[in-house]
C-alpha positions as CSV (number, residue, x, y, z in Angstrom):
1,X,0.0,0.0,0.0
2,X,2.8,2.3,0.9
3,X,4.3,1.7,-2.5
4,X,1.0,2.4,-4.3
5,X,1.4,5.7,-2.5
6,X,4.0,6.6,-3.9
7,X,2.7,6.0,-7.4
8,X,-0.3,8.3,-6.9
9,X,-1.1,11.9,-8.4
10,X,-4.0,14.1,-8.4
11,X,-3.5,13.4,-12.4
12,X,-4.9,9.4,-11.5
13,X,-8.2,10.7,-10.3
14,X,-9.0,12.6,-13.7
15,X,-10.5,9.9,-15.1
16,X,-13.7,10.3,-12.5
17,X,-14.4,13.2,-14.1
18,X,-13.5,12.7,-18.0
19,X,-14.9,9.4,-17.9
20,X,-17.6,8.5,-14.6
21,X,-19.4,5.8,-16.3
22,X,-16.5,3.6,-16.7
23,X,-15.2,4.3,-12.9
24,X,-18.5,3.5,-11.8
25,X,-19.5,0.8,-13.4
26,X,-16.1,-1.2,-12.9
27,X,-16.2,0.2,-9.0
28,X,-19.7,-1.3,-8.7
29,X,-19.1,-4.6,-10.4
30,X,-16.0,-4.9,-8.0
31,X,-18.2,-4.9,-5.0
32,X,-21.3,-6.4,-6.3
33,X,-20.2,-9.4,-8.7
34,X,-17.0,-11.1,-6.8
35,X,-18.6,-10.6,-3.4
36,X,-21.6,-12.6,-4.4
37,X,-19.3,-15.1,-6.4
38,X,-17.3,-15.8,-3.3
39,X,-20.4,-16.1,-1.1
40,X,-22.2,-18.6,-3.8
41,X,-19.3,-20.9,-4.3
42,X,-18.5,-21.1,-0.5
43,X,-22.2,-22.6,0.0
44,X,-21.8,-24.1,-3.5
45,X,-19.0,-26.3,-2.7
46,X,-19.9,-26.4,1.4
47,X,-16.6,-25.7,2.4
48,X,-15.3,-25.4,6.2
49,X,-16.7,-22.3,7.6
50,X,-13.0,-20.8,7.8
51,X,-12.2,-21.6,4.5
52,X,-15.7,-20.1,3.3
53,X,-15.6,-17.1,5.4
54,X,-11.9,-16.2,4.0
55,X,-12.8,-17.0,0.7
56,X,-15.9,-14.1,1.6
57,X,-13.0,-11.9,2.7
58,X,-11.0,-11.9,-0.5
59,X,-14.0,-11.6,-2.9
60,X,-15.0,-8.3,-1.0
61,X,-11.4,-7.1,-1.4
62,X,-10.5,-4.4,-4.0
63,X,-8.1,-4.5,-7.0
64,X,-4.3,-4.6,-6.6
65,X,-1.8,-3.1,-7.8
66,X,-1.1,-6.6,-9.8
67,X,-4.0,-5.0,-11.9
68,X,-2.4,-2.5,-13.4
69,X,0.7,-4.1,-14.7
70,X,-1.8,-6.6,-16.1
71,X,-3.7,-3.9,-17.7
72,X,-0.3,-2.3,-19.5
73,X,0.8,-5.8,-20.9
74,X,-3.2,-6.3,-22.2
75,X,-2.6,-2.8,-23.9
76,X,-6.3,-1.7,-21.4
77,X,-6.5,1.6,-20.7
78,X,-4.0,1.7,-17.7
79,X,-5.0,5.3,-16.2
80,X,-8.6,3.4,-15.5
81,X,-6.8,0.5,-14.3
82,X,-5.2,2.9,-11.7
83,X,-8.1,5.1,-10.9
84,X,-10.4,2.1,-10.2
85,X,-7.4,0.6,-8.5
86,X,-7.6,3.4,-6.0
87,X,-11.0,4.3,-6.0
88,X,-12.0,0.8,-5.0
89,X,-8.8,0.6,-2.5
90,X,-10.2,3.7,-0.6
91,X,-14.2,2.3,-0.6
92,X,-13.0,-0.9,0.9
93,X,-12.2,0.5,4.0
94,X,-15.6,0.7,4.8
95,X,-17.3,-1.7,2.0
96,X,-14.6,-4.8,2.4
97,X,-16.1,-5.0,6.8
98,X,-19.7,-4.3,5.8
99,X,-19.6,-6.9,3.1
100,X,-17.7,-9.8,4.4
101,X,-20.0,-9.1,7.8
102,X,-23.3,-9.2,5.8
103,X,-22.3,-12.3,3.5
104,X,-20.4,-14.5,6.3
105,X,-22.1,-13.4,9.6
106,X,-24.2,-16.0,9.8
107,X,-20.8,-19.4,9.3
108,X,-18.8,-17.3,12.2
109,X,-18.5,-14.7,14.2
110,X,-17.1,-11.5,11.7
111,X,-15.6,-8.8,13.4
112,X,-16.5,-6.0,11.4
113,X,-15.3,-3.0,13.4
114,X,-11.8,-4.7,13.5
115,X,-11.7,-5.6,9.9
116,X,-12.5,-1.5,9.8
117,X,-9.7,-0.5,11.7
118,X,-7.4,-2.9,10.6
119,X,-8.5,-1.4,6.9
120,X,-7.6,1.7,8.1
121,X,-4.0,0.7,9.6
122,X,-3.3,-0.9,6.5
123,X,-4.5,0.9,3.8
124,X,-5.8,4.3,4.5
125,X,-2.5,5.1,6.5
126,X,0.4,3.7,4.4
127,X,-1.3,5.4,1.2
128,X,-1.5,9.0,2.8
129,X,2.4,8.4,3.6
130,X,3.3,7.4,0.1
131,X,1.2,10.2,-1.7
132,X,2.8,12.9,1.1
133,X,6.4,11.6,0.5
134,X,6.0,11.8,-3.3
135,X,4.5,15.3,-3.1
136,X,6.4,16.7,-0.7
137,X,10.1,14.6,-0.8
138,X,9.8,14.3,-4.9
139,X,14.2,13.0,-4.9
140,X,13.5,10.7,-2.3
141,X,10.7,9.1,-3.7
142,X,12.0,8.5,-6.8
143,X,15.1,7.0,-5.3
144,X,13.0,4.5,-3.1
145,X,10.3,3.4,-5.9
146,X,12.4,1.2,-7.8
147,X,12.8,-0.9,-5.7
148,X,9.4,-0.9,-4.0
149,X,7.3,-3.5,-5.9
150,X,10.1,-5.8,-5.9
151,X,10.2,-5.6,-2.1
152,X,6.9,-5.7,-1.9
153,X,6.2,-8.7,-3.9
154,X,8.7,-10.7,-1.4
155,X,6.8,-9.7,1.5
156,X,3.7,-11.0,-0.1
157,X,5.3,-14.5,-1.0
158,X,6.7,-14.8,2.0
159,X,3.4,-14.4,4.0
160,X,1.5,-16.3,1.2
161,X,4.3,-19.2,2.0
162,X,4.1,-19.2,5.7
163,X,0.2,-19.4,5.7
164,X,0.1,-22.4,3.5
165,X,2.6,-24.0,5.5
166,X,0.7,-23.6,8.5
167,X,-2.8,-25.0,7.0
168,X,-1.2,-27.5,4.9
169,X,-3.1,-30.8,6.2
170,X,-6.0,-28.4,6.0
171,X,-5.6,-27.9,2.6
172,X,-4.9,-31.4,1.7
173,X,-7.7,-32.1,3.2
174,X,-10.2,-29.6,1.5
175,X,-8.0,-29.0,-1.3
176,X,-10.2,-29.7,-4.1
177,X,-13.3,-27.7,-3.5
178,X,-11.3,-24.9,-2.2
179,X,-8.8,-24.5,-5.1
180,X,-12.0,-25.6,-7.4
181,X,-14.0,-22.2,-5.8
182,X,-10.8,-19.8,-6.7
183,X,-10.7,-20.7,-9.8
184,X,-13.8,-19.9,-10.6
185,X,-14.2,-17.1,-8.6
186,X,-11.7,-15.3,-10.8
187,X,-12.5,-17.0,-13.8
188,X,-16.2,-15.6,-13.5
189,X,-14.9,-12.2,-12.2
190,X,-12.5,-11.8,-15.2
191,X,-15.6,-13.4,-18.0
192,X,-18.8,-11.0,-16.2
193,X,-16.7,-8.0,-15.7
194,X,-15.5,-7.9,-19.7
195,X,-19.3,-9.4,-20.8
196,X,-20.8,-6.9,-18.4
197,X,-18.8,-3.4,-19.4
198,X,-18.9,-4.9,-23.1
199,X,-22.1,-4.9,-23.4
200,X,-22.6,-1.3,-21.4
201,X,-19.7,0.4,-23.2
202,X,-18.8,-1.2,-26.7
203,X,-15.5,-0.5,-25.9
204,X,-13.0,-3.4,-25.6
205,X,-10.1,-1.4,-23.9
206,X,-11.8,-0.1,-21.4
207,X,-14.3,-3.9,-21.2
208,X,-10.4,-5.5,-20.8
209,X,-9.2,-3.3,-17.6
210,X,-12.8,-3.6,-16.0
211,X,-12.4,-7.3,-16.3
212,X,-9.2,-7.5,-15.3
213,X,-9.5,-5.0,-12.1
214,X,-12.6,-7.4,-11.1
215,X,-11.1,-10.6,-11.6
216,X,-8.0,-9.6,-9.7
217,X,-8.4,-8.7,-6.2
218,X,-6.2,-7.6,-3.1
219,X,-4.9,-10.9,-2.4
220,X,-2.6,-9.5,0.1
221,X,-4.8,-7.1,2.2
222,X,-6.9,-10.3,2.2
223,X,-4.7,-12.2,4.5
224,X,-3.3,-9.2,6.5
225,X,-7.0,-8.7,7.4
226,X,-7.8,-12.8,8.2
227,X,-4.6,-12.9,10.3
228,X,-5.5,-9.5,12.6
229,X,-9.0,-10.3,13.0
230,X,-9.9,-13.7,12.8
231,X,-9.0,-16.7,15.5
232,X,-8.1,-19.4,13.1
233,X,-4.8,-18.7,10.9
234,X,-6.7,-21.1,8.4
235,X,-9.1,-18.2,7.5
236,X,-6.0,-16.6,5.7
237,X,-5.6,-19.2,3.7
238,X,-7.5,-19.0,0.4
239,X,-6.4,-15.2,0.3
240,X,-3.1,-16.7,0.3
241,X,-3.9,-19.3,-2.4
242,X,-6.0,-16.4,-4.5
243,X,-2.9,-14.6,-5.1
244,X,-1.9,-17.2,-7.2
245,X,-4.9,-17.7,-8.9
246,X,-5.3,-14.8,-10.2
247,X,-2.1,-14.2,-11.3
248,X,-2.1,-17.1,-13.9
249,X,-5.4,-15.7,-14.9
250,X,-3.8,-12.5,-15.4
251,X,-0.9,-14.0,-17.6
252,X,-3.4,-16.2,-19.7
253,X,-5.5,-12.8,-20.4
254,X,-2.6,-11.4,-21.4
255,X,-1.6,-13.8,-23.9
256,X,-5.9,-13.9,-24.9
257,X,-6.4,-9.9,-25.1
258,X,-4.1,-10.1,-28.4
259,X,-7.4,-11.3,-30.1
260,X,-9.9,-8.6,-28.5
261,X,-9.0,-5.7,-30.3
């Protein structure tokens, strides 16, 4: 999040106001469509309340930063990509608690005001830095953001490795069904975001970084919020597994975005 900061401009919200539709539309799909994906195939494939409430969490997370390198190699429309990437970022503070309470209150026991704060620890706070460093300390952020995603992307795998390792008879266990859900949470959130803004917009760029910012979520925030707020370290896990899913889905629409034009 801090090295999203540090990204950031006032020029990255223009799109709002050039183009509103498209922010909307992908903003709404992001919290509407994956949300109820991740609810539906938790109760579709009856998994362990754990696994179905963190699967809940990740589908009512917002785009990553992942998105937007997707959305340059798919030649989208990368200033959405960003825009929607932080748009949707800033509404989960609130909307990620609300929704993951509302869908998954009934399995466990969601502690939404926690989710909240812990939202506001790790998002709200570390992007206010990194958009106050780069506007006020220009030299020194341009020195540090080289190497940011880099470093960033090890902390990920490493936390993504040490929560697998820690469920892994779990996973054996429920393997199947959970890895089965994933893939078609982001499969579907990839298919009905481009169907969807297709058939709103006519506009293949901008139908290709919708569907990529809904198929892709925050796999990352996903677990840092299962690990601070829920009991069972197993919650975390299919956040942990997501960010893998939806980074071969990412690669493959790559490689099938050649032929939208």
């Amino acid at each position: 999040m801090l090295g999203m900061g540090l990204t950031l401009e006032w020029r990255d919200f223009q799109q709002v106001f050039t183009t509103p539709r498209w922010v909307l539309v992908g903003v709404a799909l992001q919290f509407s469509v994956m949300p109820f994906l991740g609810w539906g195939l938790g109760k579709l494939f009856q998994l362990p309340p754990f696994f179905a409430v963190g699967l809940i969490l990740v589908s009512c997370c917002p785009g990553g930063t992942a998105s937007n390198v997707i959305s340059y190699l798919a030649k989208a429309q990368v200033a959405l990509s960003v825009c929607m990437t932080t748009i949707s970022t800033l509404l989960a503070i609130a909307l990620t608690p609300v929704l993951t309470a509302q869908l998954s209150g009934s399995s466990v026991d969601v502690p939404a005001w926690g989710l909240f704060s812990s939202a506001l620890k790790v998002v709200l706070l570390p992007i206010s830095v990194g958009v106050l460093l780069r506007r006020f300390l220009p030299q020194l952020t341009q020195k540090v953001m080289p190497a940011a995603p880099p470093f960033a992307v090890l902390l990920i795998s490493l936390i993504v490795g040490s929560i697998l390792g820690q469920g892994k008879q779990q996973v054996l266990e429920a393997g199947g069904a959970l890895i089965a859900s994933l893939l078609l949470l982001h499969f579907f959130g990839f298919l009905l975001g481009y169907s969807i803004s297709q058939l709103l917009f006519r506009a293949t760029a901008v139908s290709k970084t919708i569907a990529i910012e809904v198929g892709m979520q925050n796999s990352g925030l996903g677990v840092v919020l299962a690990q601070e707020n829920f009991a069972s370290p197993l919650t975390a896990i299919p956040a942990a597994i997501s960010s893998l899913v939806h980074s071969i889905y990412g690669s493959v629409f790559v490689a099938l975005s050649k032929r939208l034009r």
